[in-house]
Phi, psi and omega in degrees: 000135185257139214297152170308299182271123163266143166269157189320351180259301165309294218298295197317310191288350138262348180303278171328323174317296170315300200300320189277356152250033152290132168315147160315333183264348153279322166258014131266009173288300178323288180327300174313291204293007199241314172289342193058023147282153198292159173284345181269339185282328184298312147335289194298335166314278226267355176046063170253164135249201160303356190260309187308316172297329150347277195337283170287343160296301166326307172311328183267338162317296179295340164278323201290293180293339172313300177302259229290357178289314177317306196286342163304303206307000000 
């Protein structure tokens, strides 16, 4: 069981953790979109479209904040 407070060093180094067990095609949208290309651009890299990318931004949002809630708890 992992201690209620991590250090700035743990949360990153699960933070990453987190990220790599996104499928690939979420965590570079999440990336690319983290660097601040636009979701229209990023489609068009991955021959997406913006909604897809919408889509899986969300998706991954909504996984990230779970996780770190979890990891608070």
């Amino acid at each position: 069981m992992k201690n209620a407070v991590l250090s700035e060093q743990e949360f990153t180094i699960d933070y990453e953790r987190a990220l790599m067990t996104l499928p690939d095609h979420q965590l570079w949208i999440w990336l690319m979109y983290r660097q601040g290309y636009t979701q229209e651009y990023i489609g068009a890299k991955l021959g997406v479209t913006q909604s897809d990318v919408a889509y899986h931004l969300g998706k991954t949002s909504v996984y990230l904040r779970r996780w770190i809630n979890d990891e608070e708890e």
